[in-house]
C-alpha positions in Angstrom: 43.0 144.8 -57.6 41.0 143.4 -55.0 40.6 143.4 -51.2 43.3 140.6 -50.3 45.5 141.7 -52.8 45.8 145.5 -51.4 46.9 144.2 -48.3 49.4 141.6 -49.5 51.0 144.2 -51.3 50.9 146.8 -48.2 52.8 144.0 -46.2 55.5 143.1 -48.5 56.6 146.4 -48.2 58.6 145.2 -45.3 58.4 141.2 -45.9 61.9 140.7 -45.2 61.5 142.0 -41.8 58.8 141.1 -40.4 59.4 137.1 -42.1 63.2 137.0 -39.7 60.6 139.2 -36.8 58.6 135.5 -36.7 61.3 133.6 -37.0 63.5 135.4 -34.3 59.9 135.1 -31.5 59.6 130.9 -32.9 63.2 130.4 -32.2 62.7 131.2 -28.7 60.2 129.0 -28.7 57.4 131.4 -28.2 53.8 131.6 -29.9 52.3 134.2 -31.9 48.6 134.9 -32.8 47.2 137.2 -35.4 44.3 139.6 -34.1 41.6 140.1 -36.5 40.0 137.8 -39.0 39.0 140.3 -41.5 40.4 141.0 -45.1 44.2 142.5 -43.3 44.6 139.7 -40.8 43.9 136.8 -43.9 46.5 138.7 -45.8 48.9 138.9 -43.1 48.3 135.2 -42.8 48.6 134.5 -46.5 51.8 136.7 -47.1 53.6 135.3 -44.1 52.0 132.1 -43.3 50.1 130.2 -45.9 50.9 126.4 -44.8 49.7 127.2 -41.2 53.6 126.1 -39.7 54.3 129.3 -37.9 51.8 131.6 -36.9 49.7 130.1 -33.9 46.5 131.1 -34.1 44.0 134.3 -35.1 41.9 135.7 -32.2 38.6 138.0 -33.4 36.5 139.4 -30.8 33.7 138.4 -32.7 32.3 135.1 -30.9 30.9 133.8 -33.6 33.7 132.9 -35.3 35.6 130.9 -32.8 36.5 127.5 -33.6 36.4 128.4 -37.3 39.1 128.0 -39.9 40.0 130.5 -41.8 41.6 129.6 -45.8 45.3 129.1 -44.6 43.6 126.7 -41.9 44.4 129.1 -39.1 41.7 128.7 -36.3 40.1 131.6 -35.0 40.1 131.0 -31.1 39.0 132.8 -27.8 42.0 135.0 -26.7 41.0 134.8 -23.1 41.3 131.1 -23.6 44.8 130.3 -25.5 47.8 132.4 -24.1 50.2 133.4 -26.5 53.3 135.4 -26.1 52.7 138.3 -29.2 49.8 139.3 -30.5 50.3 140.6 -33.9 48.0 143.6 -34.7 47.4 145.0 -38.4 47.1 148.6 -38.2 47.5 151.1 -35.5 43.9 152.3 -34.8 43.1 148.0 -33.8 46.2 148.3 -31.5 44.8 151.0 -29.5 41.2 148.6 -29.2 43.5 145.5 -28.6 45.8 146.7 -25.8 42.2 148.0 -24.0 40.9 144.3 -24.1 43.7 142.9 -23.0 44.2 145.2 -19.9 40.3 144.8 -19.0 40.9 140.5 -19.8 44.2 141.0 -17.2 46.1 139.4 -20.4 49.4 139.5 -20.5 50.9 139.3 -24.2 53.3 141.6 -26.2 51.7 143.7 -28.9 53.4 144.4 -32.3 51.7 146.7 -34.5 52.5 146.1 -38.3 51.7 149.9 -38.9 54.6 150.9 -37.0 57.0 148.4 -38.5 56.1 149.3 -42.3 54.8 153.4 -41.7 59.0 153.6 -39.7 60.5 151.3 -42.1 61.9 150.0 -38.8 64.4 147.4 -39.1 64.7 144.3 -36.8 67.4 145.8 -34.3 64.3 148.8 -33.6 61.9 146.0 -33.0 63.1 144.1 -31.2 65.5 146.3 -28.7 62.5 148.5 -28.5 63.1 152.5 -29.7 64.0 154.4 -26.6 66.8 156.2 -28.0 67.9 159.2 -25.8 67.0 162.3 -27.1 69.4 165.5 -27.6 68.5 168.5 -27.8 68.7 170.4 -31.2 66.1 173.4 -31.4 63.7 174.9 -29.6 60.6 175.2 -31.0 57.5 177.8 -30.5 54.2 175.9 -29.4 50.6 177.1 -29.7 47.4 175.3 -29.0 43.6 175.8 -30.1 40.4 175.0 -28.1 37.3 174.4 -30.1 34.5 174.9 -28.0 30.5 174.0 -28.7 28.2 175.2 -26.2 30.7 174.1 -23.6 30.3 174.0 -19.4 32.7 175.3 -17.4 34.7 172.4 -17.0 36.5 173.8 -20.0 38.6 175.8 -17.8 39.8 173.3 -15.8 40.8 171.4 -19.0 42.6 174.4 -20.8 44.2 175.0 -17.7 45.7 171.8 -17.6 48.2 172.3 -21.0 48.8 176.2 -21.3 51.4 176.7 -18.8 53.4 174.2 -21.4 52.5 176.4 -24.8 52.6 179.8 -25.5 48.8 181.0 -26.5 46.0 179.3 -26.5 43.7 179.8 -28.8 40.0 179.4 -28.0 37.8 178.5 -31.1 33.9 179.1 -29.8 31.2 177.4 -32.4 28.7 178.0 -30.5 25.8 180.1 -32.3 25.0 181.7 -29.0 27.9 182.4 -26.8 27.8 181.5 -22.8 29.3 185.2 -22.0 30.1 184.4 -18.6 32.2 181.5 -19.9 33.7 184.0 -22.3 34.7 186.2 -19.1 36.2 184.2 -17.8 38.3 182.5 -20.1 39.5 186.3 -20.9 40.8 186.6 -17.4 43.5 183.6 -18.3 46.8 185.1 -19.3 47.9 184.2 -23.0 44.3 182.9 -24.0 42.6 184.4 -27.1 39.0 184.2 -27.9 37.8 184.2 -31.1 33.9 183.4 -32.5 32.0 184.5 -35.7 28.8 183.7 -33.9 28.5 180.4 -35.9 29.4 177.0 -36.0 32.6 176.9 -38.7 33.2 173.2 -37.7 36.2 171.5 -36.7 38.5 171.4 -40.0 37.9 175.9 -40.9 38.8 176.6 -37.0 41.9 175.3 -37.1 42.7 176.4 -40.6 41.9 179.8 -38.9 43.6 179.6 -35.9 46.5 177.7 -38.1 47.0 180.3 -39.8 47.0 183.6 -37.1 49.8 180.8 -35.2 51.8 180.8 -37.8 51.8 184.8 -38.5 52.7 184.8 -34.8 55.9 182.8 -35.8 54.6 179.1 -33.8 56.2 176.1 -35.2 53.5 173.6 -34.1 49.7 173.7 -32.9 48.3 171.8 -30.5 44.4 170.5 -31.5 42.3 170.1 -28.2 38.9 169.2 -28.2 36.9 171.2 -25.0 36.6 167.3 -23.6 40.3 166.5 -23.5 42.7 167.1 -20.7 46.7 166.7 -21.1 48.0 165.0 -18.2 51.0 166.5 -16.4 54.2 166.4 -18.7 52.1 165.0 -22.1 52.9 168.5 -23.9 56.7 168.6 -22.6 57.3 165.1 -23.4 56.0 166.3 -27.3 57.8 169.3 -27.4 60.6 167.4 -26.0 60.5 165.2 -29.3 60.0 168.3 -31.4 63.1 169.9 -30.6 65.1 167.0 -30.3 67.4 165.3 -32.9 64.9 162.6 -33.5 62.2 165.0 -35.0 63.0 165.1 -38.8 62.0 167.8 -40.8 59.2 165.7 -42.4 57.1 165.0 -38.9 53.8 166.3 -39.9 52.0 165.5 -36.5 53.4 164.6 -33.3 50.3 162.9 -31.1 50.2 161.8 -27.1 48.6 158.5 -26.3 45.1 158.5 -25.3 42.9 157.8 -22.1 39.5 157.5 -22.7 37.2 158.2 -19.7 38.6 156.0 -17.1 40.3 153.2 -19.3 44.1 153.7 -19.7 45.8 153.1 -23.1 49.3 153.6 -24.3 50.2 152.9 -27.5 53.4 150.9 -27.2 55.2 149.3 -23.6 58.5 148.8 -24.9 59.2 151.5 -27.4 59.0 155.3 -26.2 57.6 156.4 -29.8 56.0 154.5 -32.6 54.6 155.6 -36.1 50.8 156.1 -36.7 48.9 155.9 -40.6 46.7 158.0 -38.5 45.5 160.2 -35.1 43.0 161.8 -33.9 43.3 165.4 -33.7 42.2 166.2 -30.2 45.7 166.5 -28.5 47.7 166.3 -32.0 50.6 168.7 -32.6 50.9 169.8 -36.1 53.6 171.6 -38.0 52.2 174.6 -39.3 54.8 174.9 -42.2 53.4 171.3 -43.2 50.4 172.5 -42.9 50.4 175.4 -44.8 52.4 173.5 -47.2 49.3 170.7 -47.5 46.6 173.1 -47.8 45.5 172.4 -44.1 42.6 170.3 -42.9 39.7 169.6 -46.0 36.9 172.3 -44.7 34.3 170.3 -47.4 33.8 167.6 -44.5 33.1 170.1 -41.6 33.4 167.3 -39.0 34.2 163.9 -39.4 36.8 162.1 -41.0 38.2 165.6 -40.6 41.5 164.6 -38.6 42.1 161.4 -40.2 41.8 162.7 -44.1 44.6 165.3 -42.9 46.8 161.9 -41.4 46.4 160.7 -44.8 46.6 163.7 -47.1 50.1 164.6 -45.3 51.5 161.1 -45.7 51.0 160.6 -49.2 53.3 163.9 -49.3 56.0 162.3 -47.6 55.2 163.0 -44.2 54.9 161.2 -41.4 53.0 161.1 -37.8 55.2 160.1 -34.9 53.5 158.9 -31.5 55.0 159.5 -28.2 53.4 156.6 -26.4 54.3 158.0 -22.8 52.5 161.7 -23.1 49.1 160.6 -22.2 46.1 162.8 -23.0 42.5 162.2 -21.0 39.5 162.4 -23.1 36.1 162.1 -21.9 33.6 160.8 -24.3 30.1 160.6 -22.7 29.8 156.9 -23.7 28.9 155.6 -20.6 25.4 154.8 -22.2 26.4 153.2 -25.1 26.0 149.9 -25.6 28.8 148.2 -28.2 27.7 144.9 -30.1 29.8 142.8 -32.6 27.9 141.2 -35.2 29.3 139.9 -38.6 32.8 141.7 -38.3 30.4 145.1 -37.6 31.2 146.8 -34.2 27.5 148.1 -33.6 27.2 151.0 -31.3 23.4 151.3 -29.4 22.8 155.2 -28.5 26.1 156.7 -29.9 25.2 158.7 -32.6 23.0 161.9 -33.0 21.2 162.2 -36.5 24.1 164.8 -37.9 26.7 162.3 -36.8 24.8 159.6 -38.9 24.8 162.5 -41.9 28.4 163.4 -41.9 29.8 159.8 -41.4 27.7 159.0 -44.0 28.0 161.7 -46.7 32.2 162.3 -45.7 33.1 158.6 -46.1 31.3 158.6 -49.7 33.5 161.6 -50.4 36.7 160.3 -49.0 36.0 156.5 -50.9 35.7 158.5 -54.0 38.5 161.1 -53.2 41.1 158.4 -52.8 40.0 155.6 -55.0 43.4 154.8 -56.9 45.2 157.2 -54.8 45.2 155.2 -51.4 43.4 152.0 -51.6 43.2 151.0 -48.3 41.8 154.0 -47.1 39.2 153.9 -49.9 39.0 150.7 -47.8 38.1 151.8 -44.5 35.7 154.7 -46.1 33.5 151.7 -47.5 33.5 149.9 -44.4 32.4 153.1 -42.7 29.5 153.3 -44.8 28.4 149.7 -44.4 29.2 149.8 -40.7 26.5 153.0 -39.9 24.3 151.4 -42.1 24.7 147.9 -40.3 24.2 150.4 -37.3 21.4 152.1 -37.9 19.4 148.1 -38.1 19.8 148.3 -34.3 18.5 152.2 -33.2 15.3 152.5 -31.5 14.4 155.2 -34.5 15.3 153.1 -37.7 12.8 155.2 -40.3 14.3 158.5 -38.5 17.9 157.2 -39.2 17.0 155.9 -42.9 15.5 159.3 -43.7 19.2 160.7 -42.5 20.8 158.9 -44.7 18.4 159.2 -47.5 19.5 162.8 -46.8 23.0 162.3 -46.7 23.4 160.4 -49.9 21.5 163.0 -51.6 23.5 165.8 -50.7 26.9 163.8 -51.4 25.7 163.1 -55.4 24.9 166.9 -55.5 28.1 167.6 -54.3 27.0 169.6 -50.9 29.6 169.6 -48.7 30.5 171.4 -45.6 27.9 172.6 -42.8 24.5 170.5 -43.2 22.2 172.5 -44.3 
């Protein structure tokens, strides 16, 4: 099967709907554009589109494709210069880069993500009417959280302060070799904190398998991922719990996640609907189950970092489960990237001083794993792992260190055919 045909087959899963969706914004005599020009927005365009009639336009942030046609004859134009009224998006990770764009452009345009209609088998009654159902209470459910610290500053306080007066313990995860003991001291002083360190660096995926389990011996229904970077603005966790206990929150929920905010840029998932279904989060201010979890096997320890959170999105789903977003709980997470520099070139975004060396490993070696662990199993996953390789090898063209970063990679691919996993040694 090959790239388009994935896709086509991914979208008629709800072909029905989403044909009387365009049909219901036309009639009103509004226009519609397709964001992205890539293999998913083609097949959009092909499944619901192919004589060009309905669907205005597709935007691309790449500039050199503008004023180009694309097979169903759809031109790829500048969004800042052709209003439309929805902006179609094809999966739910684009609609978080979309709605960013538009709100630093000052665009005004409604977005529809296709994840959310397909992942909630929503019908057109939810889409349209938006899903801000109110919720009722049914059970009230125990909350945990974990910190996972790496040679952290103090600001880590102030951040851990700002959620556990909503959950019940926090756990704090140290991976640093060399603990800051003053830091530790602290921390210690805070009521319902536990710290816990083996004096190594476990990674991300074994420190919440850990602290997963001790949660759920405690008798916690959910955990609560935090990165030492990310603070939970006032009300995110109780808007989440909220959900959790309410009669909305099905016993197959696997994650419950907030929206996100990174560094100063604001971005919600959804204006009209109060919740919306993800393929996948990531887990810095994530609530799992733990009974899901334990049921699942937890996160996959062989990738240590990276790709860690978003194996587990899709690991769960193929069991059934699903990952619910409450686009008003709004979590703050710093990222550093203020000296990055982000180029797009041949459908590649290109990142200039992002990644360290280890990051370039373990995107690397864990996207080879994950392309090979879900070849027939999830295609368009295997999908996005590929195009993770090719994109940190398009990458590394534009680092100041090239033969550094082609030696990490050399390393990488070596360790991923002898089947080395886990820490880097």
């Amino acid at each position: 099967m090959d790239i388009s045909d994935i896709y086509v087959k991914y979208f008629s899963r709800k072909y029905t709907v989403i044909c009387s969706l365009v049909e219901h914004i036309l009639s009103e005599d509004k226009k519609i554009a397709v964001w992205g020009a890539g293999a998913r927005g083609k097949a959009f365009l092909y499944t619901f589109d192919p004589g060009n009639e309905k669907i205005y336009c597709a935007f691309d942030i790449d500039e050199k494709r503008w004023n180009t046609k694309l097979p169903t004859g759809h031109v790829i134009m500048d969004y800042k210069e052709h209003p439309v009224n929805y902006i179609f998006v094809m999966n739910s990770i684009n609609e978080v880069d979309v709605r960013e764009t538009l709100i630093n452009e000052g665009i005004n345009a409604e977005v529809i993500n296709i994840d959310n209609i397909i992942l909630g088998d929503l019908g057109m009654e939810e889409i349209i009417s938006g899903r801000k159902n109110k919720l009722s209470k049914e059970r009230e459910n125990r909350i945990a959280a974990v910190c996972i610290l790496y040679n952290p500053g103090n600001e880590v306080i102030d951040n851990i302060k700002s959620y556990i007066k909503d959950v019940e313990i926090v756990y704090v995860y140290d991976n640093s070799e060399i603990q800051n003991l003053s830091l530790k001291t602290e921390l210690e002083k805070i009521n319902n904190v536990i710290y816990i360190s083996s004096g190594v660096n476990d990674g991300i995926a074994k420190a919440v398998n850990i602290t997963g389990r001790i949660a759920l011996e405690a008798d916690m229904d959910w955990l609560v991922t935090f990165d030492q970077d990310s603070y939970a603005e006032e009300g995110m966790l109780r808007q989440m719990k909220e959900y959790a206990d309410s009669n909305m929150c099905s016993s197959d929920i696997g994650i419950i996640s907030p929206s996100y905010s990174y560094n100063s840029s604001e971005v919600h998932g959804n204006y009209n609907i109060d919740y919306s279904f993800f393929d996948k989060v990531m887990q810095s201010g994530a609530m799992n189950n733990l009974r899901i979890m334990e049921a699942t096997g937890g996160y996959d320890e062989n990738l240590f970092i990276d790709q860690v959170d978003y194996e587990y999105c899709i690991r769960i789903r193929l069991a059934g489960y699903k990952i619910v977003k409450v686009n008003n709980a709004l979590l703050r997470h710093n990222t550093y990237d203020a000296e990055v520099e982000i180029k797009h070139i041949d459908g590649y975004k290109i990142y200039i001083n992002k990644y360290s060396d280890s990051r370039y490993y373990y995107i690397y070696r864990n996207n080879k794993y994950l392309a090979k662990k879900y070849k027939g199993v999830d295609d368009i996953y295997t999908l996005e792992c590929e195009k993770n390789i090719r994109s940190i090898i398009e990458n590394m063209k534009y680092e100041h260190d090239i033969n550094n970063k082609k030696r990490i990679l050399e390393i990488a691919e070596r360790d991923y055919i002898s089947g080395i996993m886990g820490k880097c040694k």
